[in-house]
MINU-811901 format. One record per atom (N, C-alpha, C, O): residue number from 1; residue in one letter; atom name; x, y, z. Coordinates in pm, whole numbers, plus 50000, padded with zeros to 5 digits. Example, Ala and Ser with C-alpha at 12.3 -4.5 7.8 and 13.67 -1.06 7.14 Angstrom:
<node num="1" residu="a" atome="N" x="51319" y="49431" z="50780"/>
<node num="1" residu="a" atome="CA" x="51230" y="49550" z="50780"/>
<node num="1" residu="a" atome="C" x="51320" y="49670" z="50780"/>
<node num="1" residu="a" atome="O" x="51424" y="49668" z="50846"/>
<node num="2" residu="s" atome="N" x="51285" y="49775" z="50708"/>
<node num="2" residu="s" atome="CA" x="51367" y="49894" z="50714"/>
<node num="2" residu="s" atome="C" x="51290" y="50003" z="50787"/>
<node num="2" residu="s" atome="O" x="51341" y="50114" z="50804"/>
This chain:
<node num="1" residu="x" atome="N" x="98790" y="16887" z="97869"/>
<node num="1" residu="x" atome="CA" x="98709" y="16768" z="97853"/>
<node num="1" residu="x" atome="C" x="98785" y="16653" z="97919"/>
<node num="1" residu="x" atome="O" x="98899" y="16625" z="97883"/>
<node num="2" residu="x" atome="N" x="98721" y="16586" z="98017"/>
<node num="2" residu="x" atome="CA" x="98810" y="16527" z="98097"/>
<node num="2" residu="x" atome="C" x="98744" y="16355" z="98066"/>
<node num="2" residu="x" atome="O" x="98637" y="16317" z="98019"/>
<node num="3" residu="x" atome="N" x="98850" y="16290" z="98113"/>
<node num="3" residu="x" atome="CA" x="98811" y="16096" z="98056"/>
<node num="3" residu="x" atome="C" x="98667" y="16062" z="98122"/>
<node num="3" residu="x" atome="O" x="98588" y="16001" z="98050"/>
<node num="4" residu="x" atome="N" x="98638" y="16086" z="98213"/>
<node num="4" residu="x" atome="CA" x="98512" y="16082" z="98253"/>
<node num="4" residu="x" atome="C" x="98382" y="16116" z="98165"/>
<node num="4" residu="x" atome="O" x="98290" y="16037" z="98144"/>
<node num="5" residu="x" atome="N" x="98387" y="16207" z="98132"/>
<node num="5" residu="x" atome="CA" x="98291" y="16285" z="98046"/>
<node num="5" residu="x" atome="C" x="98305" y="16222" z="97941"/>
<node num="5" residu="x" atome="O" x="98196" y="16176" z="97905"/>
<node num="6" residu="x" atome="N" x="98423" y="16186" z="97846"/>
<node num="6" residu="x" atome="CA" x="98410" y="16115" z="97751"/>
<node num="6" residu="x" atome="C" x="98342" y="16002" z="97780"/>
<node num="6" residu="x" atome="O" x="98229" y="15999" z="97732"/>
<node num="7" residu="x" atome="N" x="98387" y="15878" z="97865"/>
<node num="7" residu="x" atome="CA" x="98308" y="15789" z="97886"/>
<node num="7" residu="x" atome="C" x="98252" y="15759" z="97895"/>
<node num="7" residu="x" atome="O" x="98224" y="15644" z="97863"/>
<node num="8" residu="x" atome="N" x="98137" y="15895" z="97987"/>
<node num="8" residu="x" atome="CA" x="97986" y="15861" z="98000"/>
<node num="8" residu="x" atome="C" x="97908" y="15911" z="97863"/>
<node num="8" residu="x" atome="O" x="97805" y="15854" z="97829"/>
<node num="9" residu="x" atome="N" x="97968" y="16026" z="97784"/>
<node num="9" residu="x" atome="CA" x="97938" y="16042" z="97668"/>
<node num="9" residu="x" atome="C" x="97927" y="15878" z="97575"/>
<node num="9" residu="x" atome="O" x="97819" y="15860" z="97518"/>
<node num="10" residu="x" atome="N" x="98004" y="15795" z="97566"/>
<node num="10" residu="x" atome="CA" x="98048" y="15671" z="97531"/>
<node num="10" residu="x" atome="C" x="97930" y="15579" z="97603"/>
<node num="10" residu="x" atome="O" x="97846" y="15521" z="97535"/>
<node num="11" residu="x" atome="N" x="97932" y="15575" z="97687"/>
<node num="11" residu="x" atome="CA" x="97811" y="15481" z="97758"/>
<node num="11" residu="x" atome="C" x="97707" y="15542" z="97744"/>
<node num="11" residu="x" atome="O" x="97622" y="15477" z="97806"/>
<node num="12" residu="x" atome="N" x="97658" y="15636" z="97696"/>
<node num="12" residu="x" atome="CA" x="97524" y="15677" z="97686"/>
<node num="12" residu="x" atome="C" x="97488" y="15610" z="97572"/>
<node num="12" residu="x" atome="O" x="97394" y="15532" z="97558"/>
<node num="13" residu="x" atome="N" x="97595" y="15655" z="97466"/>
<node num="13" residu="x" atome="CA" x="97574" y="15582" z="97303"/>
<node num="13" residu="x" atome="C" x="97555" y="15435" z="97298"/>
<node num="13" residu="x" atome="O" x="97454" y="15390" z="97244"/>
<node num="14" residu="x" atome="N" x="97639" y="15362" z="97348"/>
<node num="14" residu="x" atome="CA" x="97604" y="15232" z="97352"/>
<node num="14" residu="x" atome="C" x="97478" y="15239" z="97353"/>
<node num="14" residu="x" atome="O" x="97411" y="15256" z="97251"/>
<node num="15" residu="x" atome="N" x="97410" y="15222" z="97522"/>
<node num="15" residu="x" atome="CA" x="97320" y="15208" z="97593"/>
<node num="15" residu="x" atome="C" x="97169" y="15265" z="97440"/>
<node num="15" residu="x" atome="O" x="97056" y="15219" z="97420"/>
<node num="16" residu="x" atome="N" x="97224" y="15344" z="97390"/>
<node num="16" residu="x" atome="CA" x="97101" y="15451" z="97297"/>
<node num="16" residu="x" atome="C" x="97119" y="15330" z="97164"/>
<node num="16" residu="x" atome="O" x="97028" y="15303" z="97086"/>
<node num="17" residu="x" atome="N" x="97212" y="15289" z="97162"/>
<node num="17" residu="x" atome="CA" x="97250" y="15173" z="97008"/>
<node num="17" residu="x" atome="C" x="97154" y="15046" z="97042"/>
<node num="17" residu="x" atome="O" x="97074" y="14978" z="96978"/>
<node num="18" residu="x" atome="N" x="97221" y="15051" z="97222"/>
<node num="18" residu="x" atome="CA" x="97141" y="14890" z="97213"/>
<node num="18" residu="x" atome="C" x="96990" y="14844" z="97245"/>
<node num="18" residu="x" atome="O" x="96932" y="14737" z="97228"/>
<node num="19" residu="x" atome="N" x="96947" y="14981" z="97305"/>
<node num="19" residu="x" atome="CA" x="96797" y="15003" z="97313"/>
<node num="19" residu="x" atome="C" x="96745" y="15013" z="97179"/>
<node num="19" residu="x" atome="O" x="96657" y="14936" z="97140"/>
<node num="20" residu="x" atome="N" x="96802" y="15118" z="97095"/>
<node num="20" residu="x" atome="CA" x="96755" y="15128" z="96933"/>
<node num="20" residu="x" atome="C" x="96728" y="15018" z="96831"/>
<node num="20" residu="x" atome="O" x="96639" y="15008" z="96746"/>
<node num="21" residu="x" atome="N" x="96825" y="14940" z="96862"/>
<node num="21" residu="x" atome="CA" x="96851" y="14785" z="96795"/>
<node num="21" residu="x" atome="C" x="96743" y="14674" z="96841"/>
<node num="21" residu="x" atome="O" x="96698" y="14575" z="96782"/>
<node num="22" residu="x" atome="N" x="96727" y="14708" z="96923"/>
<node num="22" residu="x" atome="CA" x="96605" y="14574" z="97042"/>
<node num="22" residu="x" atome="C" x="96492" y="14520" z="96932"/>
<node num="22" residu="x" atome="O" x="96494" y="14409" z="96879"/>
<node num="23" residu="x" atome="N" x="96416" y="14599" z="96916"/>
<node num="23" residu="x" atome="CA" x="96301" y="14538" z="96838"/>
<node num="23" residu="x" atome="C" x="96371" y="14464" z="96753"/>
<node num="23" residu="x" atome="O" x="96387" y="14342" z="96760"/>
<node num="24" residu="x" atome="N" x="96434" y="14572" z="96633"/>
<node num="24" residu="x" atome="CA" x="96493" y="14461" z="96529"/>
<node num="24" residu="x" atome="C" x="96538" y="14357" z="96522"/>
<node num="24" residu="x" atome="O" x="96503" y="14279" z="96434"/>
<node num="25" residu="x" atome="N" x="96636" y="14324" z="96619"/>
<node num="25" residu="x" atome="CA" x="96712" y="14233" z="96643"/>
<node num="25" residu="x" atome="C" x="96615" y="14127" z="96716"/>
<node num="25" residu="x" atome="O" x="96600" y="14012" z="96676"/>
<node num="26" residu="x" atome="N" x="96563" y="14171" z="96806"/>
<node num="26" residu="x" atome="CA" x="96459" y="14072" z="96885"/>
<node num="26" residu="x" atome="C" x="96359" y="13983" z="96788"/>
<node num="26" residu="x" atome="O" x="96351" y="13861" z="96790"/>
<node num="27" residu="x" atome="N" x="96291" y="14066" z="96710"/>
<node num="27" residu="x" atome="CA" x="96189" y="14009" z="96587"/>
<node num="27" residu="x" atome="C" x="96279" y="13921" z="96484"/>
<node num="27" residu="x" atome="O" x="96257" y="13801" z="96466"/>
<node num="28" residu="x" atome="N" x="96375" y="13987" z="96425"/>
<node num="28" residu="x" atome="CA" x="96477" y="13882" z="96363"/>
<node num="28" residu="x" atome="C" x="96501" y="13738" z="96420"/>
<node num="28" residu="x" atome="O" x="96520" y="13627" z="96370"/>
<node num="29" residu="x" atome="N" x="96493" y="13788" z="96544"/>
<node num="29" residu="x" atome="CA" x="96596" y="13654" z="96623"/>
<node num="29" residu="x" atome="C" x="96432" y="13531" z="96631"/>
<node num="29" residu="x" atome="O" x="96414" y="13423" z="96573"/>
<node num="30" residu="x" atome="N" x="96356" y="13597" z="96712"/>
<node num="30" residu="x" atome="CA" x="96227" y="13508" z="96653"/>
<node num="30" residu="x" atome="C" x="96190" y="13457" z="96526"/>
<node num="30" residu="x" atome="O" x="96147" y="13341" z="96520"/>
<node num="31" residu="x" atome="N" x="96202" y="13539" z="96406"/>
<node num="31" residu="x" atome="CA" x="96160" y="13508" z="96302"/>
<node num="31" residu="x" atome="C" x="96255" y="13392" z="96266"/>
<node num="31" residu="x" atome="O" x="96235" y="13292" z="96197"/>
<node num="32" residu="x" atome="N" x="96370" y="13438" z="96335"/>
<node num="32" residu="x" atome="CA" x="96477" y="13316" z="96232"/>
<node num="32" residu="x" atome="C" x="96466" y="13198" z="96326"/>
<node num="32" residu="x" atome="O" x="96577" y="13146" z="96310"/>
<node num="33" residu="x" atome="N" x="96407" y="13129" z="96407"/>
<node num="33" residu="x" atome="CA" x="96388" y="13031" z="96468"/>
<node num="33" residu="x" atome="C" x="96279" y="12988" z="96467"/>
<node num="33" residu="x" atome="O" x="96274" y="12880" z="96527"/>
<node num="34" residu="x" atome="N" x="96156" y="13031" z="96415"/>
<node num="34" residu="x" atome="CA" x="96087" y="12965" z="96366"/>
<node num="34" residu="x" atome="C" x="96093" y="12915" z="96239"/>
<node num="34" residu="x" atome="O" x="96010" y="12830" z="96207"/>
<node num="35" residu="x" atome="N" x="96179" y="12954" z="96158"/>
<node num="35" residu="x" atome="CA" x="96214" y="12948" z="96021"/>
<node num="35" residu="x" atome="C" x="96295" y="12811" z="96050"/>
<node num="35" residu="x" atome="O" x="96248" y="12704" z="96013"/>
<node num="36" residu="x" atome="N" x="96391" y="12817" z="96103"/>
<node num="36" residu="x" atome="CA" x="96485" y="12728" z="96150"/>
<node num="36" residu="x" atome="C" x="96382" y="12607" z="96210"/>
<node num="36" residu="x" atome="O" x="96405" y="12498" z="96159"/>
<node num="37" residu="x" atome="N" x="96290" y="12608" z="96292"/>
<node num="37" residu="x" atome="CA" x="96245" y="12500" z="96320"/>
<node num="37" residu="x" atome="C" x="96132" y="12421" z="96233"/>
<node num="37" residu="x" atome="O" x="96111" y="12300" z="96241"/>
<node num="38" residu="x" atome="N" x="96071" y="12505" z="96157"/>
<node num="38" residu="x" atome="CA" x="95999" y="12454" z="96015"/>
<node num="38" residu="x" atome="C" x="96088" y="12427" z="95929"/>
<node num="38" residu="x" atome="O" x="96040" y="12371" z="95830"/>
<node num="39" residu="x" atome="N" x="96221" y="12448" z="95924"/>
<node num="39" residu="x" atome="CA" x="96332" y="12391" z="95793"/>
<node num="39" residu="x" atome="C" x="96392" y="12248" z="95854"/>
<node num="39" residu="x" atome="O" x="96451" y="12173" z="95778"/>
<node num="40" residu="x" atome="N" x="96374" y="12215" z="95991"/>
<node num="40" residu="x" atome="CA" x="96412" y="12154" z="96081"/>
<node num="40" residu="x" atome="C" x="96330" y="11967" z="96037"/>
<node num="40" residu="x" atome="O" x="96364" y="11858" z="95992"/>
<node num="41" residu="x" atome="N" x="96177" y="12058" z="96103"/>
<node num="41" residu="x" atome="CA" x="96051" y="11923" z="96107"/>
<node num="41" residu="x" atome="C" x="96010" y="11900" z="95958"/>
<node num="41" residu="x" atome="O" x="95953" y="11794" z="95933"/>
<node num="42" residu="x" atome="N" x="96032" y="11981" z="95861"/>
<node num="42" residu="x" atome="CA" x="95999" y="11964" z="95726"/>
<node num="42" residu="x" atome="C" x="96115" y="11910" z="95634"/>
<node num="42" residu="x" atome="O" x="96090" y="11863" z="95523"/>
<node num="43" residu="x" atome="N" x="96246" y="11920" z="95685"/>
<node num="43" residu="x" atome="CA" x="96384" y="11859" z="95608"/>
<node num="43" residu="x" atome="C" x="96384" y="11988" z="95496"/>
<node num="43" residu="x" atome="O" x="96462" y="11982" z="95401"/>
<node num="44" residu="x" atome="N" x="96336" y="12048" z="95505"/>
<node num="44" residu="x" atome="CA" x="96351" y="12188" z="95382"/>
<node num="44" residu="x" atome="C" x="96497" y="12232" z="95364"/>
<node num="44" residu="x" atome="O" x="96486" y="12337" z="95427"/>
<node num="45" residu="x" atome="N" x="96636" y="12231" z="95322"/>
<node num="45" residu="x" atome="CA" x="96712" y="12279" z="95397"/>
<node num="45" residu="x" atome="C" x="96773" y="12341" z="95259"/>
<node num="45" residu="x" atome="O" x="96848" y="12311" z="95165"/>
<node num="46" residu="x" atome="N" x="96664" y="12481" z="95324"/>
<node num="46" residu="x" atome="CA" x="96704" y="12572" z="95173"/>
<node num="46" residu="x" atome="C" x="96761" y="12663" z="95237"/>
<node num="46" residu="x" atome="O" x="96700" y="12680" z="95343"/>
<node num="47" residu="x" atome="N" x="96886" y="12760" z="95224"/>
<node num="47" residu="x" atome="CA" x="96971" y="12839" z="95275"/>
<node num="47" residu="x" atome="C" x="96904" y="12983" z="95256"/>
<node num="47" residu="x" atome="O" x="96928" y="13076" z="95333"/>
<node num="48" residu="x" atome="N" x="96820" y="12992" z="95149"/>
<node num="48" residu="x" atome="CA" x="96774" y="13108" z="95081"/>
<node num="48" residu="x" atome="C" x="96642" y="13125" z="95183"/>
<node num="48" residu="x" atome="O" x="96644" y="13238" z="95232"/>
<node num="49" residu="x" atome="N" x="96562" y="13069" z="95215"/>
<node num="49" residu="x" atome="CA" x="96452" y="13058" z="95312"/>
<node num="49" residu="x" atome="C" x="96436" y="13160" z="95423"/>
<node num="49" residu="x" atome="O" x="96338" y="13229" z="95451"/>
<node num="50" residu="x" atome="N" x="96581" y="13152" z="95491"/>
<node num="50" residu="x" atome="CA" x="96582" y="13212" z="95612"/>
<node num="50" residu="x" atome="C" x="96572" y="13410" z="95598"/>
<node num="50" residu="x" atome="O" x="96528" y="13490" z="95681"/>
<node num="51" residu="x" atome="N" x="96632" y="13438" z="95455"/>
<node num="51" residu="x" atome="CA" x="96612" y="13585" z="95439"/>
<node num="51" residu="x" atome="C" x="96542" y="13674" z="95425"/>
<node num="51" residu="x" atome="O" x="96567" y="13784" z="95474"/>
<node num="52" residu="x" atome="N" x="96416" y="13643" z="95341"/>
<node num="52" residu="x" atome="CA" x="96293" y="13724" z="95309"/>
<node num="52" residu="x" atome="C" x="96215" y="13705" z="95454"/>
<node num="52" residu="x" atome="O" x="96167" y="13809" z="95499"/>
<node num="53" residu="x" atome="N" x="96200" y="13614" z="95513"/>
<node num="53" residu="x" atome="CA" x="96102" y="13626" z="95648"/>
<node num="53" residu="x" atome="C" x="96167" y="13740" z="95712"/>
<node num="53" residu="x" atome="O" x="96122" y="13855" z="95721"/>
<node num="54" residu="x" atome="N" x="96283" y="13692" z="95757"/>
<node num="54" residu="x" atome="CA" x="96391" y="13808" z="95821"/>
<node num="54" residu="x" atome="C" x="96350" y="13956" z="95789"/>
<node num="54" residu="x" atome="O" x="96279" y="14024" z="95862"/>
<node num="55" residu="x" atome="N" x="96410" y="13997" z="95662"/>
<node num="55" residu="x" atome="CA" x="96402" y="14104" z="95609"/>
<node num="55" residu="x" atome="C" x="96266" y="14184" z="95620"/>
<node num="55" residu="x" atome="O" x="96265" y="14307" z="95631"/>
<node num="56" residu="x" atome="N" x="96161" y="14114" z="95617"/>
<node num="56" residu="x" atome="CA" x="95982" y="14153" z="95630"/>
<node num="56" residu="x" atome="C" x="95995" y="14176" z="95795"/>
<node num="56" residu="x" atome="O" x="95935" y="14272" z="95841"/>
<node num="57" residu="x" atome="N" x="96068" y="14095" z="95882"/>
<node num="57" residu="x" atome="CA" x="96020" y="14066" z="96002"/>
<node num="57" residu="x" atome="C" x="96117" y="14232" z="96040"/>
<node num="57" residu="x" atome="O" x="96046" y="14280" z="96129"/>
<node num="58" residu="x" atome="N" x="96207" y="14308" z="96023"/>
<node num="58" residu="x" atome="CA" x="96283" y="14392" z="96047"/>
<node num="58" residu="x" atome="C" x="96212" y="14502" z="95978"/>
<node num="58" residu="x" atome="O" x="96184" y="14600" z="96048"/>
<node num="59" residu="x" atome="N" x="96177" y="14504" z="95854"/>
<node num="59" residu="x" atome="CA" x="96111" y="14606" z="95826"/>
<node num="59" residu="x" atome="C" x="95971" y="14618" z="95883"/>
<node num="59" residu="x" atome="O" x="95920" y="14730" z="95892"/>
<node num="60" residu="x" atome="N" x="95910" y="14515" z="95920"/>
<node num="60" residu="x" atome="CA" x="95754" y="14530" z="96025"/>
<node num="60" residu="x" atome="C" x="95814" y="14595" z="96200"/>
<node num="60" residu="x" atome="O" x="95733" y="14637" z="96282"/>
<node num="61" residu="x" atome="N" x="95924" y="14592" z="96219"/>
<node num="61" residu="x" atome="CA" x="95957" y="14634" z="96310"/>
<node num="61" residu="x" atome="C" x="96007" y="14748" z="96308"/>
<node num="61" residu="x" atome="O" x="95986" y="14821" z="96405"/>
<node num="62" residu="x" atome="N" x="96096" y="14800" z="96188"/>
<node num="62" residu="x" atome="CA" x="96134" y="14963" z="96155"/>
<node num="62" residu="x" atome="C" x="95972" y="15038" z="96186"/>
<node num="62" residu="x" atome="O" x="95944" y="15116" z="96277"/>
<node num="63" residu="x" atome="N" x="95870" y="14977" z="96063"/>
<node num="63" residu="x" atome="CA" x="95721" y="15025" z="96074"/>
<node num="63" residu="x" atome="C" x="95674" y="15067" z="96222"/>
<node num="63" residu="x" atome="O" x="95654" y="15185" z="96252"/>
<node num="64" residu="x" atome="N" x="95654" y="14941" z="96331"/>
<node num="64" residu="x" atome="CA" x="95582" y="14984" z="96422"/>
<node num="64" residu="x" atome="C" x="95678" y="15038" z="96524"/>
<node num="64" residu="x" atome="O" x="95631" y="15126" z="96596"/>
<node num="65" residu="x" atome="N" x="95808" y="15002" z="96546"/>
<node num="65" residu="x" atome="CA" x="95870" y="15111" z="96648"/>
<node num="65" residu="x" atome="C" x="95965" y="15201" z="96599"/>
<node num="65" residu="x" atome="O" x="96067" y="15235" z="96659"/>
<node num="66" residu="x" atome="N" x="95927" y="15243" z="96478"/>
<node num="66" residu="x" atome="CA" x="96009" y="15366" z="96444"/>
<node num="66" residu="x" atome="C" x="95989" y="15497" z="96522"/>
<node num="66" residu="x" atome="O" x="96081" y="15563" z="96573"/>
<node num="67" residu="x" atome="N" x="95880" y="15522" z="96524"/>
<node num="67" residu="x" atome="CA" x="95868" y="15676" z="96614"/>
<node num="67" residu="x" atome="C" x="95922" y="15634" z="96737"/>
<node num="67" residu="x" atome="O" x="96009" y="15707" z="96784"/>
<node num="68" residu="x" atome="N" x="95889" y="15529" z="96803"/>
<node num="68" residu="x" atome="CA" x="95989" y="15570" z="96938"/>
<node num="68" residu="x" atome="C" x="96109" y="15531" z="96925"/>
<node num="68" residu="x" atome="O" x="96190" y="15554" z="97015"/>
<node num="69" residu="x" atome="N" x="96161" y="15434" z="96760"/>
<node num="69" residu="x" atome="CA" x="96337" y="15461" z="96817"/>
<node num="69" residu="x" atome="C" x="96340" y="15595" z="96758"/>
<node num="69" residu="x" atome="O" x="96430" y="15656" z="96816"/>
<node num="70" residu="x" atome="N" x="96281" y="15671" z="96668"/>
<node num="70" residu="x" atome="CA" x="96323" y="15845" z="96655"/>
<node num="70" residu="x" atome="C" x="96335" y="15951" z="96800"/>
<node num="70" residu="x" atome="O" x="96396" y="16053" z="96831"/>
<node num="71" residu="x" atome="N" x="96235" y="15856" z="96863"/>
<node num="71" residu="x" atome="CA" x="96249" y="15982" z="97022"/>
<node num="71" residu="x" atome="C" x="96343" y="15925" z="97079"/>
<node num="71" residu="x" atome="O" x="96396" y="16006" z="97156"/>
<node num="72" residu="x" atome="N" x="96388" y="15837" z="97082"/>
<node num="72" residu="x" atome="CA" x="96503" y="15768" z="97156"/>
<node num="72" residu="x" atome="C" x="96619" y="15836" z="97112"/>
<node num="72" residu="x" atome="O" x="96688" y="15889" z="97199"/>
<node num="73" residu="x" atome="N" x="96650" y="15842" z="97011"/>
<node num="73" residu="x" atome="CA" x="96724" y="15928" z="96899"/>
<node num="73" residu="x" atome="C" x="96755" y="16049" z="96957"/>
<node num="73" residu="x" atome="O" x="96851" y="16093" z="97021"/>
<node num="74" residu="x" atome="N" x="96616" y="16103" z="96905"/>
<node num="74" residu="x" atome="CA" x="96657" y="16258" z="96901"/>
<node num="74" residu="x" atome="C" x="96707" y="16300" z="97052"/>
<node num="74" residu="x" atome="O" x="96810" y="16365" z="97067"/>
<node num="75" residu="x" atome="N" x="96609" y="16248" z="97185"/>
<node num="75" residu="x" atome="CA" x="96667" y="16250" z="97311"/>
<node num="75" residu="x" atome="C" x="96767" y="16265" z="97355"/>
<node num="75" residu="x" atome="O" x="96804" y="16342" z="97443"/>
<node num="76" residu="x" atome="N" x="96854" y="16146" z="97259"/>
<node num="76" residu="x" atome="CA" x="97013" y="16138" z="97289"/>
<node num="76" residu="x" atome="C" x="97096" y="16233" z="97240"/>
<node num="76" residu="x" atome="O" x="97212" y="16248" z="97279"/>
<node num="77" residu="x" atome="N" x="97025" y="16321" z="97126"/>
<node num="77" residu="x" atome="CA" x="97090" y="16432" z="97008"/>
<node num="77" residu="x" atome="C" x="97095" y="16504" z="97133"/>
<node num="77" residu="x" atome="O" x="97204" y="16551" z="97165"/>
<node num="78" residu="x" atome="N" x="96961" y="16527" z="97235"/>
<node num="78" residu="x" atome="CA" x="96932" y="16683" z="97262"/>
<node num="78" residu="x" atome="C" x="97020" y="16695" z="97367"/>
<node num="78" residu="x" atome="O" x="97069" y="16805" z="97391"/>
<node num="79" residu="x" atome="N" x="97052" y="16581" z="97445"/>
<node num="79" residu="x" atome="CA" x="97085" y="16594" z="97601"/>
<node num="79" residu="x" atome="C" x="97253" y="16574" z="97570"/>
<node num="79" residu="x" atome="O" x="97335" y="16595" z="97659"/>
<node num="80" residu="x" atome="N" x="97298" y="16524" z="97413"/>
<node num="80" residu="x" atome="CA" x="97447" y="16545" z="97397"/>
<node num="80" residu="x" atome="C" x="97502" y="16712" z="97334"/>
<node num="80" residu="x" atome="O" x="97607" y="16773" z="97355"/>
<node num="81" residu="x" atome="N" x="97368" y="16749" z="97243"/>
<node num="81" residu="x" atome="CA" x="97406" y="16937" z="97247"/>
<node num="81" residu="x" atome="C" x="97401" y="16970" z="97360"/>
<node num="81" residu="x" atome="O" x="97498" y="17016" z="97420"/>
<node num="82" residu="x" atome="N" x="97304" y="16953" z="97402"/>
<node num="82" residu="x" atome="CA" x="97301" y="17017" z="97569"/>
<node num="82" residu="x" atome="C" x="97437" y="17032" z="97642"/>
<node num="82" residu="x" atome="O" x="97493" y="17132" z="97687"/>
<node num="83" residu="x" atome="N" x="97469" y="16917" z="97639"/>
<node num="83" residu="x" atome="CA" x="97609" y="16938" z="97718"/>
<node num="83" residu="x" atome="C" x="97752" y="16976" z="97688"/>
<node num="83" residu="x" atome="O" x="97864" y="16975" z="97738"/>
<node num="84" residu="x" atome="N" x="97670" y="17018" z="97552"/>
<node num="84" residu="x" atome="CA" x="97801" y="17122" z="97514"/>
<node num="84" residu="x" atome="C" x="97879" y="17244" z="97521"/>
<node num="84" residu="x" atome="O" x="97980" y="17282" z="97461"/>
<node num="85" residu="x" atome="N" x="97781" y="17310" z="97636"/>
<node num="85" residu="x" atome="CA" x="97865" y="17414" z="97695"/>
<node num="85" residu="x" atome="C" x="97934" y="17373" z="97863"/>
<node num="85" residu="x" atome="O" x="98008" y="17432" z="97942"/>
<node num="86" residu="x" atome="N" x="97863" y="17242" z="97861"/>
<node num="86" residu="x" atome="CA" x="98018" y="17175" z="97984"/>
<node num="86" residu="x" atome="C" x="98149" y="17102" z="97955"/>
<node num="86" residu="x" atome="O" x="98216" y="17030" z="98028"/>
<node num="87" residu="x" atome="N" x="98170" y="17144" z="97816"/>
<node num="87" residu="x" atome="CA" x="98288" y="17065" z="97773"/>
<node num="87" residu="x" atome="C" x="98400" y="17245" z="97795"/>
<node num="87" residu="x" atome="O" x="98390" y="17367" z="97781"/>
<node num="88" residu="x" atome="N" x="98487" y="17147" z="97831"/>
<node num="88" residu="x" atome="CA" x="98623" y="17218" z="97839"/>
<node num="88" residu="x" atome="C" x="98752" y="17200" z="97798"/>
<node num="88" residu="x" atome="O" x="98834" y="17120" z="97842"/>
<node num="89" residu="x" atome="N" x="98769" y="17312" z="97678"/>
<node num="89" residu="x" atome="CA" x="98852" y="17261" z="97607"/>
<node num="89" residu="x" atome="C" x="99032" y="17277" z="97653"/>
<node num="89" residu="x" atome="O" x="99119" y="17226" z="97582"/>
């Protein structure tokens, strides 16, 4: 198993983490700036505010892109067994 192979093994994962993460993080990051700008124009400046939108806005996003982060997933499972009879020990 040579440093190469590890690495790209390593950069695949990232790359599979940070595609997987996208929605969530993306919808979060919206949700919490509109939150932020209605706590903003309204003087609301409740600390507790910003979590439940969040939390709804991440789980509406687990909901609608869960099956494709599961194929994204499993993809990455199949094509890292896969290449387990090119490892050399």
């Amino acid at each position: 198993m040579g440093q190469s192979l590890i690495l790209d093994i390593a950069k695949d994962a990232l790359f599979t983490i940070i595609i997987v993460s996208m929605p969530m993080l993306g919808l979060a990051l919206l949700v919490g700036l509109v939150v932020s700008i209605f706590q903003a124009t309204t003087q609301i400046q409740e600390p507790t505010l910003t979590f439940i939108p969040k939390i709804l806005a991440v789980l509406f996003a687990v909901l609608v892109f869960g099956p494709w982060m599961l194929n994204i997933i499993i993809d990455f499972t199949v094509r890292l067994f896969g290449s387990i009879n090119s490892f050399v020990f």
